[in-house]
Backbone as CSV, one residue per row, in Angstrom:
resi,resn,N_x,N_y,N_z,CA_x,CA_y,CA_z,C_x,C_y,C_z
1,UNK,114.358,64.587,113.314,113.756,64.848,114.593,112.342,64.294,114.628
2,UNK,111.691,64.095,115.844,110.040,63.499,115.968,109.642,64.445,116.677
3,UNK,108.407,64.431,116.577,107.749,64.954,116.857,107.779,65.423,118.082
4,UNK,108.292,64.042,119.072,108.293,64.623,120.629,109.897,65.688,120.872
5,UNK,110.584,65.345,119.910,111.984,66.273,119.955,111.498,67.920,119.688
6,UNK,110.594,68.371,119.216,110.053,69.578,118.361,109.197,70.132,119.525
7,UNK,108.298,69.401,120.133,107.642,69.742,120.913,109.014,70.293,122.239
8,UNK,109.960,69.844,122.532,111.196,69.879,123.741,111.579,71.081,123.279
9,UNK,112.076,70.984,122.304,112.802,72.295,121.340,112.038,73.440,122.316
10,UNK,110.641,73.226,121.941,109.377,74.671,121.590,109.503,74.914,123.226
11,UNK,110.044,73.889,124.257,109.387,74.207,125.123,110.214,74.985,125.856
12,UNK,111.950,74.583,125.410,113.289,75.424,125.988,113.197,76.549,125.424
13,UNK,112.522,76.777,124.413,112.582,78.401,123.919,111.752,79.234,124.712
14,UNK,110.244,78.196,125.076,110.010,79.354,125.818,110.004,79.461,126.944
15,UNK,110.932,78.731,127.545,111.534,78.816,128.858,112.633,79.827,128.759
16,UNK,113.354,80.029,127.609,115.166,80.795,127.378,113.880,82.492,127.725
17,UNK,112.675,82.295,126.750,111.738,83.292,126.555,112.051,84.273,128.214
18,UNK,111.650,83.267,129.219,110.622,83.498,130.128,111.732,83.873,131.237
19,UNK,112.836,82.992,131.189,113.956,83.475,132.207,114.875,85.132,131.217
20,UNK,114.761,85.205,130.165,115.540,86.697,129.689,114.115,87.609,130.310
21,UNK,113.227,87.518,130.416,111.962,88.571,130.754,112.233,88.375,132.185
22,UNK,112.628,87.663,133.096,112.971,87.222,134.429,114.208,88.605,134.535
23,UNK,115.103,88.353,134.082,116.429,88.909,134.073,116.202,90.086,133.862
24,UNK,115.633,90.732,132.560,114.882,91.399,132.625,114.319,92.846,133.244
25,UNK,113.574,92.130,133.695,112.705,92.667,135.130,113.480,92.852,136.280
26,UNK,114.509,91.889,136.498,115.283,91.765,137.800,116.449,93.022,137.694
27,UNK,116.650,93.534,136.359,117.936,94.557,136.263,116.901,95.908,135.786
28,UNK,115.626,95.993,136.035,114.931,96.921,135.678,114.847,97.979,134.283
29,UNK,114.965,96.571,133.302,115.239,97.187,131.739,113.818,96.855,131.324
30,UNK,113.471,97.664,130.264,111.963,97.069,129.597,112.199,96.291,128.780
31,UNK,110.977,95.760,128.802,110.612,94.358,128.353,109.745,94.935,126.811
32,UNK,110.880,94.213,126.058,110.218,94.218,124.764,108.779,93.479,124.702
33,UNK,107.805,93.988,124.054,106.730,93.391,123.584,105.775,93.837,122.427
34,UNK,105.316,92.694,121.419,105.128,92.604,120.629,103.733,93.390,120.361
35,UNK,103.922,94.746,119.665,102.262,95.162,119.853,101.427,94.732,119.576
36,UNK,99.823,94.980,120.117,98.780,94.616,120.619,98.272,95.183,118.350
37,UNK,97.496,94.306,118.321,96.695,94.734,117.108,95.368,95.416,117.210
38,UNK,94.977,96.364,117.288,93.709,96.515,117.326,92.834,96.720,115.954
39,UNK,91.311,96.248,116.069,90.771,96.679,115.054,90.946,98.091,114.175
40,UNK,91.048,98.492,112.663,90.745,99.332,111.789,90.099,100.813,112.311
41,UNK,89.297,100.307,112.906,88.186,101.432,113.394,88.309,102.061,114.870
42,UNK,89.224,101.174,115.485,89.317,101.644,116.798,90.816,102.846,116.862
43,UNK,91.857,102.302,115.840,93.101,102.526,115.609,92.642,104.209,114.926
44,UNK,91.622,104.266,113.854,91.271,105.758,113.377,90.102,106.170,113.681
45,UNK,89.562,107.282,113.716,88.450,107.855,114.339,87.772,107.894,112.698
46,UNK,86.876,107.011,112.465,86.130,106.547,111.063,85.094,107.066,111.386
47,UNK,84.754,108.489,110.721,83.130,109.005,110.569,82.640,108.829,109.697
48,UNK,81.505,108.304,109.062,81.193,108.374,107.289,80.713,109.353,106.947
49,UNK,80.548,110.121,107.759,80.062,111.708,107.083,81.529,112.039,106.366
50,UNK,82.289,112.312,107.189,83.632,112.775,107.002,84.409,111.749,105.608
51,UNK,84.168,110.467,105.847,84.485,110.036,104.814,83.602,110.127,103.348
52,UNK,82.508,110.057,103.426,81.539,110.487,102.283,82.246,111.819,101.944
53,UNK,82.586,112.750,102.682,82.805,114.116,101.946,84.431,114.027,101.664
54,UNK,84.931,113.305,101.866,86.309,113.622,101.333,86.865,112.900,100.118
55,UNK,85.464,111.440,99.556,85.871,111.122,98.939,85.267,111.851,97.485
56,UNK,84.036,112.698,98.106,83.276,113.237,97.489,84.200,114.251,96.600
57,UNK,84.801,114.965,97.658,85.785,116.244,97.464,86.956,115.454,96.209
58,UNK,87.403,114.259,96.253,88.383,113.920,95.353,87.505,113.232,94.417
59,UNK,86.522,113.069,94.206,85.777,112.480,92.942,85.431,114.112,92.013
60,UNK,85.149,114.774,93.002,84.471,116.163,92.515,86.028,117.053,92.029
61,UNK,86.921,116.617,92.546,88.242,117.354,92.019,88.782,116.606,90.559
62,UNK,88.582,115.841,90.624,89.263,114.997,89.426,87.950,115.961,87.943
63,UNK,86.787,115.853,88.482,85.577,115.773,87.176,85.908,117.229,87.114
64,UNK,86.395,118.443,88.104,86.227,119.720,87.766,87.676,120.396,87.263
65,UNK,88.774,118.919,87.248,89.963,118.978,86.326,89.155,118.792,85.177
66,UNK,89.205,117.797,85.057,88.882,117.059,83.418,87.853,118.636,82.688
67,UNK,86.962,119.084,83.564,85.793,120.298,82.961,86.862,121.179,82.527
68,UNK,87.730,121.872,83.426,88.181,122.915,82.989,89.350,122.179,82.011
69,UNK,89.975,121.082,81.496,90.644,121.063,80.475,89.826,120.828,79.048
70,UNK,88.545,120.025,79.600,87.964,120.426,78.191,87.343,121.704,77.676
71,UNK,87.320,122.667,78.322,87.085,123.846,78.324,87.777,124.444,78.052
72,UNK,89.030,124.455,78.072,90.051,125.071,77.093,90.385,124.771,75.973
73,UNK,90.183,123.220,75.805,90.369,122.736,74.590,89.286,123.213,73.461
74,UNK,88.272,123.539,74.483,87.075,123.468,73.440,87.330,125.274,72.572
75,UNK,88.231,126.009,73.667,88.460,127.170,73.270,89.164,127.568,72.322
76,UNK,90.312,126.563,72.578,91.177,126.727,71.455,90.988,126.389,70.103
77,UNK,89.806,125.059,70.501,89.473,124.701,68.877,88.734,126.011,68.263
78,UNK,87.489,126.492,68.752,87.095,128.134,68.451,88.111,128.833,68.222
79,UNK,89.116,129.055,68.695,89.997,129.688,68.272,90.569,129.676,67.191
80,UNK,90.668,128.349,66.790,91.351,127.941,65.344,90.212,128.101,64.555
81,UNK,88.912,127.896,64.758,88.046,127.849,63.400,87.880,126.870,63.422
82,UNK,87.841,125.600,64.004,87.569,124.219,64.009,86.443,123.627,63.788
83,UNK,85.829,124.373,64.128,84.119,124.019,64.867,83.524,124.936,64.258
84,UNK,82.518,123.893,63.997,81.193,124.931,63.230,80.354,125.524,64.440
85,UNK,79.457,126.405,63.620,78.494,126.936,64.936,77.675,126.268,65.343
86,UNK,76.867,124.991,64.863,76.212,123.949,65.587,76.969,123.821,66.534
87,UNK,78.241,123.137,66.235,79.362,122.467,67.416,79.659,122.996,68.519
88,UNK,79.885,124.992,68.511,80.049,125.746,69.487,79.231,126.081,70.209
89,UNK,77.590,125.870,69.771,76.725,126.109,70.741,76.431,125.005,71.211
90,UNK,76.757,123.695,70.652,76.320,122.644,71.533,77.598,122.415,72.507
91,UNK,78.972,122.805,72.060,79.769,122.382,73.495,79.398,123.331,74.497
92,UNK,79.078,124.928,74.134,79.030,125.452,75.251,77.640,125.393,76.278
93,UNK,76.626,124.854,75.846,75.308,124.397,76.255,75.638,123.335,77.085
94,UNK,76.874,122.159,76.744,77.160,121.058,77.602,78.031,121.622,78.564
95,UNK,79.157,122.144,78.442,80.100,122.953,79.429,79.535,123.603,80.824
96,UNK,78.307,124.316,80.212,77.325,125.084,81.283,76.350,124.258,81.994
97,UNK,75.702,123.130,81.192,75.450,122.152,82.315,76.583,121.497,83.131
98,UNK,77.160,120.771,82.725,77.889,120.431,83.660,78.664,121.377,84.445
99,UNK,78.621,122.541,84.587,79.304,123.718,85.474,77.895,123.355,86.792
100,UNK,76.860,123.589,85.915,75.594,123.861,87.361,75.960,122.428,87.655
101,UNK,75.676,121.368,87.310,75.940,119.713,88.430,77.125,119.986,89.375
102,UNK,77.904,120.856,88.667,79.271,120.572,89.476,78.827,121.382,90.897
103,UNK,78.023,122.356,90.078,77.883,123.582,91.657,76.639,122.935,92.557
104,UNK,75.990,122.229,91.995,74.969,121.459,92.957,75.831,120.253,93.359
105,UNK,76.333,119.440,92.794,76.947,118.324,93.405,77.431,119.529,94.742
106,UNK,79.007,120.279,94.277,79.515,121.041,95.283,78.325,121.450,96.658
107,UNK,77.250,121.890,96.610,76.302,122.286,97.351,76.226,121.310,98.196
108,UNK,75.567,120.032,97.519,74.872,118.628,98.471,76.316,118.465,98.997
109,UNK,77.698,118.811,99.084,78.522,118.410,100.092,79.366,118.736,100.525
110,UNK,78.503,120.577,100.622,78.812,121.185,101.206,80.484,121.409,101.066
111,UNK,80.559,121.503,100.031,82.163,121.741,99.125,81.664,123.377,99.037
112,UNK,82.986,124.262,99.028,83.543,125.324,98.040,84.314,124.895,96.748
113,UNK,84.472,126.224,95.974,85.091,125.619,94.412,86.551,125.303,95.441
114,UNK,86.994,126.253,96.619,88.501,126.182,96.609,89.053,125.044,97.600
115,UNK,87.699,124.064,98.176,87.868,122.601,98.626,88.069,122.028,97.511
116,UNK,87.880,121.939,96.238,88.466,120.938,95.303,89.893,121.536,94.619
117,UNK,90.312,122.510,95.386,91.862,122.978,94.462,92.886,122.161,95.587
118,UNK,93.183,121.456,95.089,94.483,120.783,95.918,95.609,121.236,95.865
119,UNK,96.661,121.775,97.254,97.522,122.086,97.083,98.567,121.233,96.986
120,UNK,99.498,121.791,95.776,100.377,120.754,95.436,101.801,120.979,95.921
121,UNK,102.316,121.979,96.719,103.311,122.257,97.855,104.198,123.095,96.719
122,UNK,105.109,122.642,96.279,106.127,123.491,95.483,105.466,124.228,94.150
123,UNK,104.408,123.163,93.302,103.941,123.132,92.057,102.852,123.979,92.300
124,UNK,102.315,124.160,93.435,101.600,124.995,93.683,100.007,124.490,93.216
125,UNK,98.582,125.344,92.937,97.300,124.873,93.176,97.296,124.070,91.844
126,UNK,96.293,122.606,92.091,96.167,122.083,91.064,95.112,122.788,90.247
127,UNK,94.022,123.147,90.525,93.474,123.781,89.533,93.790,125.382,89.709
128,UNK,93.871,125.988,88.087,94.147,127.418,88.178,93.218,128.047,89.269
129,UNK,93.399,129.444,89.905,92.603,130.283,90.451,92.292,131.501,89.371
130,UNK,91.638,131.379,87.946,91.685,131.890,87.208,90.403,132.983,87.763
């Protein structure tokens, strides 16, 4: 085919196009059409407050998993005798700082502890409500 054959092609299609939207219209059926795209921001209601705090809320959920599993771990090793007493007063000196960051981070954004417990539907809360 040449070029001018391709261009004929393009032009009966959208003529076949233009008389089925004719027909169409004339038997009072709707007219398929191809949706409209709109921008990202127009499509969701994008606040950055709202987004700052929710990503806040899942950065701050993940670090106050990870706290409370090393916090058990650190218990159990005490438990066994693992750890000397240097070791136990220095994990629990670190444990307790990072408890206050967590509760000031929580503060600056305006989090509760029970905004970072995610519910997990059947499995129920991700972090204990101990």
């Amino acid at each position: 085919m040449t070029g001018q054959d391709d261009a004929t092609d393009g032009g009966a299609a959208a003529t076949g196009r233009d008389e089925a939207a004719e027909l169409a219209a004339a038997l009072g059926e709707p007219q398929w059409q191809a949706p409209r795209v709109r921008p990202l921001d127009r499509r969701l209601a994008v606040d950055q407050d709202s987004v700052e705090r929710g990503l806040a809320s899942l950065v701050l959920t993940i670090i106050e998993l990870l706290r409370q599993l090393m916090e058990r771990q650190a218990l159990r090793r005490v438990d066994l005798g693992d750890l000397t007493e240097e070791q136990v007063e220095r994990i629990g000196t670190t444990l307790m700082a990072l408890e206050e960051q967590m509760t000031h981070l929580r503060e600056h954004f305006g989090l509760s502890p029970e905004d970072l417990n995610l519910d997990l539907g059947p499995l129920g809360p991700l972090l204990p409500t101990d």
